[in-house]
C-alpha positions as CSV (number, residue, x, y, z in Angstrom):
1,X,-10.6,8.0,-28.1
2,X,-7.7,5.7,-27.1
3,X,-7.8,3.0,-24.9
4,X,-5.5,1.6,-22.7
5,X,-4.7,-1.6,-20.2
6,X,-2.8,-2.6,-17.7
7,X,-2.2,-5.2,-15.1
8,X,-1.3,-3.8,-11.9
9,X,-0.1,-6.4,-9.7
10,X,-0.1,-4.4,-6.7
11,X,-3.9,-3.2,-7.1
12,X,-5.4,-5.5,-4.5
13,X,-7.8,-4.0,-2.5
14,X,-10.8,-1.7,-2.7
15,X,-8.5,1.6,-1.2
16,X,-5.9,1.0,-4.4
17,X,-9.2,1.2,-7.2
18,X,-10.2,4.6,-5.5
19,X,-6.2,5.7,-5.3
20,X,-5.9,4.4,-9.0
21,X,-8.8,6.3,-10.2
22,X,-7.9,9.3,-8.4
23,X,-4.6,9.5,-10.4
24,X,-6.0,8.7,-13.6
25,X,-9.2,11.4,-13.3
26,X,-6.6,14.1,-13.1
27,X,-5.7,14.0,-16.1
28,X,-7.4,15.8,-19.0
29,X,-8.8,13.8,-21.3
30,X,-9.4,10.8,-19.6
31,X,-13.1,10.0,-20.1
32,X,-13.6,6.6,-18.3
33,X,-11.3,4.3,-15.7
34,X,-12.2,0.7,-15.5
35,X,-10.4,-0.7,-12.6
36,X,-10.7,-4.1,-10.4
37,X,-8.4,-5.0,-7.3
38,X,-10.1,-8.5,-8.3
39,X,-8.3,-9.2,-11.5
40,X,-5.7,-6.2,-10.8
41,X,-6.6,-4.7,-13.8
42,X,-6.9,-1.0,-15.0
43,X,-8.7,0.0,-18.6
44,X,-8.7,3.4,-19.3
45,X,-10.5,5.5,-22.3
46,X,-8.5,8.8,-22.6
47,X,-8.2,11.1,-25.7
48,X,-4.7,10.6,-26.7
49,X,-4.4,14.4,-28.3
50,X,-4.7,15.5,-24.9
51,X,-2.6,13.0,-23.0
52,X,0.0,10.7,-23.9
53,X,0.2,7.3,-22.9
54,X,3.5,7.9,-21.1
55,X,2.2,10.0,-19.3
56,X,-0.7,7.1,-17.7
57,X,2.0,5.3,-17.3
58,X,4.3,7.3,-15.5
59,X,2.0,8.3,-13.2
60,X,0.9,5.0,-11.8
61,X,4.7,3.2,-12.0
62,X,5.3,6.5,-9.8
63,X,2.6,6.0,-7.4
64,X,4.2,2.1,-7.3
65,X,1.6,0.4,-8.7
66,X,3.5,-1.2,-11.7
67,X,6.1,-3.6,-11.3
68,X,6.4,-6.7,-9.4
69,X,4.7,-7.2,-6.1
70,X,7.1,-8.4,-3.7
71,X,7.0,-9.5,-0.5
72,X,9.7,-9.9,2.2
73,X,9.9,-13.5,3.1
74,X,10.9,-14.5,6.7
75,X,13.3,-16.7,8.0
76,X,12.8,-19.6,9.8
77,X,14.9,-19.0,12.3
78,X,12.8,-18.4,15.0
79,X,12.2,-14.5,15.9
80,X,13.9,-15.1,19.5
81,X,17.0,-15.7,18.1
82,X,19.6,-12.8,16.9
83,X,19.8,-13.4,13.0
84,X,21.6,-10.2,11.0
85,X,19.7,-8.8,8.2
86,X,16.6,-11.3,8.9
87,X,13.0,-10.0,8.1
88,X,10.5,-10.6,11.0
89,X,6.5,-9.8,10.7
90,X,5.3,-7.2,12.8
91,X,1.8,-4.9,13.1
92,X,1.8,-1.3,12.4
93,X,-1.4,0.4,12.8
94,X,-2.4,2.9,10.0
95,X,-4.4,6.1,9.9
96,X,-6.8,4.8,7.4
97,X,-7.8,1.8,9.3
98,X,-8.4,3.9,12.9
99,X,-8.1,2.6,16.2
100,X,-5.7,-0.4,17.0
101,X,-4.4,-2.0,20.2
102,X,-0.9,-4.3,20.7
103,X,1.1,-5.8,23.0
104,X,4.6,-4.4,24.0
105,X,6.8,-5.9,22.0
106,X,10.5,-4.1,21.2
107,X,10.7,-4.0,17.4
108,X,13.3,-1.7,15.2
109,X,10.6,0.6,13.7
110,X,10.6,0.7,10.1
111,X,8.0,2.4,9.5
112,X,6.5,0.3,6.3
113,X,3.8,-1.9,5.9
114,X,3.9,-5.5,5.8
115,X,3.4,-5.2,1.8
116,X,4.4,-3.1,-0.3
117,X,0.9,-0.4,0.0
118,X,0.5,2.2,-2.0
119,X,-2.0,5.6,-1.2
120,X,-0.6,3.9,2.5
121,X,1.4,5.4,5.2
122,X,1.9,4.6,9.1
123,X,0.4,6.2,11.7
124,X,2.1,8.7,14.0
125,X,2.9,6.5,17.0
126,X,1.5,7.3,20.2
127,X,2.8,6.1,23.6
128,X,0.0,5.0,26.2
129,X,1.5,4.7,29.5
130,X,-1.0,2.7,32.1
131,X,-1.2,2.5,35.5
132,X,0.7,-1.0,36.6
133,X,-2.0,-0.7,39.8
134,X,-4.8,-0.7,37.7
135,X,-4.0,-3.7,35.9
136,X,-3.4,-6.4,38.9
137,X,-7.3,-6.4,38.3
């Protein structure tokens, strides 16, 4: 038996230790996945004869947990003002997380998280339309 480790900087939440181990499981000869969004660690015990190393690693740099985690820093220009090329927070609601409700807000979708995510995608958008009469209230 072999044993690997790794830090995976963007393991940092409970949903990415299922996703890791989920990858890892697949493969034959993996015995036993160790892995904590705490410390963003993975440790692995595989049986090398059956799988290579590469191969571990290959699978999670794929899934884009190696690497650096970045994160898009805004501006501080304020988000009223026309800036070219400026990054600006906004909320996108995913299927994982269910139900979510916003404020209109016109905002050039992007379709990406405010992190880099992975085992993460956005939600369909759906349009609610409401009755202005209803609202006066």
């Amino acid at each position: 038996m072999a044993s690997l480790s790794l830090e995976l900087p963007t393991m940092f939440g409970d949903h990415h230790v299922v996703e890791v181990r989920r990858i890892l499981f697949e493969f034959d000869g993996v015995s036993e996945v160790y892995a904590s969004s705490g410390f963003g660690v993975v440790e692995v015990e595989y049986n090398s004869k059956k799988t290579p190393k590469k191969d571990l690693v290959a699978a999670l740099e794929e899934a884009g947990y190696l690497g650096d985690f970045a994160i898009a820093t805004e501006p501080s220009t304020p988000a009223n003002e026309d800036v070219d090329g400026a990054f600006f927070r906004h909320t996108e609601a995913f299927e994982q997380t269910g139900n979510t409700m916003s404020f209109e807000q016109e905002v050039n979708v992007q379709r990406s998280p405010l992190w880099p995510c992975p085992g993460m995608g956005p939600v369909k958008t759906k349009l609610l339309e409401v009755d202005e009469e209803t609202q006066d209230g």
